[in-house]
N, C-alpha and C positions, 0 to 999 in steps of 0.2 A: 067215388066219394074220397076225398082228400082226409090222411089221418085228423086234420083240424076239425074238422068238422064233425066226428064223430068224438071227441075229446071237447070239443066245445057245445056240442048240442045243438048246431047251427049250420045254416044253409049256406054253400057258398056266396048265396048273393047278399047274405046278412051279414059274411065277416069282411065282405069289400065294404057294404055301408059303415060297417061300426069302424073300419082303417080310415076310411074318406074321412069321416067324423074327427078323427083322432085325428089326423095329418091336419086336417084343417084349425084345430083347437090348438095344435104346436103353432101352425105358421102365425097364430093370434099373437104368442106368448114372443117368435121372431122377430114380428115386426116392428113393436117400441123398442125392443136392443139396438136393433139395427139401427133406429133413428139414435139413441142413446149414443153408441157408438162413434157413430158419425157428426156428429154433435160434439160429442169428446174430442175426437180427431182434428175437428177443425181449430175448436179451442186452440187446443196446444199446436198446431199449424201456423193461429194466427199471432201467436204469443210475443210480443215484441219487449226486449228481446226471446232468440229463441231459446225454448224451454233447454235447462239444464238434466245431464243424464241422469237416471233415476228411476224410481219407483212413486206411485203416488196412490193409494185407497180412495174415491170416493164413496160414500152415500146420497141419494136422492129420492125422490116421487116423480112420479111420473106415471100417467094413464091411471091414478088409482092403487099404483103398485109402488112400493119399496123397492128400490134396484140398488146395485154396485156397481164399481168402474176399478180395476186395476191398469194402472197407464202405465207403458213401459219405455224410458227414452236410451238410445245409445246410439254409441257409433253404428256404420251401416256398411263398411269398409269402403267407401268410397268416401273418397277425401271433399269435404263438405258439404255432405249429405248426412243427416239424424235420421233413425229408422224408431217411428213411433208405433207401438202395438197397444191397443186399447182392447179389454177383455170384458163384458158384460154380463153380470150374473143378476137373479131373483136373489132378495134382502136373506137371508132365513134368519127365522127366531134365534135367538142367541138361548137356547138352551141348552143347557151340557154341553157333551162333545162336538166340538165341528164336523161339518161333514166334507168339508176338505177346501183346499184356496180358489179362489175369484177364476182362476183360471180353471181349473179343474171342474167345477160348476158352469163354467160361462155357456149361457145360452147360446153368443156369438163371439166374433173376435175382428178385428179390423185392424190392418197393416197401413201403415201414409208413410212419407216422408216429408224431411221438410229441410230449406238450404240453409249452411250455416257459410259464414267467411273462415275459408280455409286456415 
């Protein structure tokens, strides 16, 4: 008998269901980021001209839910090349304190590049 299971009141083969459960209700919450993300990425990939360096916050809806977007553009040390990172968080309520930046929260994150004229 595994200590969990005696701390949890529970049968090994009920705390593999209730992880599967749990892992599966994460990969729910993955999968609009992901598009989110990528969605962002392209954005500013396809941006004519190319996106200047910087910081940029979005808000949006999507799937029913309030989401964020922190876009991050700079050089990439390669001469003509911009290194875009895109950070996707869940909205939280603005009450009180924060509980920390887009990045810090982001469910996901996505790296791209994109060419500039040297």
């Amino acid at each position: 008998m595994l200590a969990i299971e005696k701390e949890w009141g529970r049968s090994y083969a009920d705390l593999i269901q209730l992880w599967t459960l749990g892992s599966f209700l994460m990969g729910l919450g993955a999968l609009p980021a992901g598009w989110i993300a990528d969605n962002r990425l392209t954005e500013l990939q396809l941006h004519k001209p190319a996106p200047a360096a910087g910081r940029e916050d979005l808000e949006l809806e999507f799937g029913g839910r309030k989401w964020q977007t922190h876009s991050e553009v700079s050089m990439s040390g390669t001469p003509g090349l911009l290194r875009i990172r895109v950070w996707v968080a869940t909205a939280e309520e603005r009450r009180g304190a924060s509980s920390g930046s887009i990045e810090d929260r982001a469910v996901t994150s996505l790296t791209g590049f994109v060419g500039v004229a040297p």
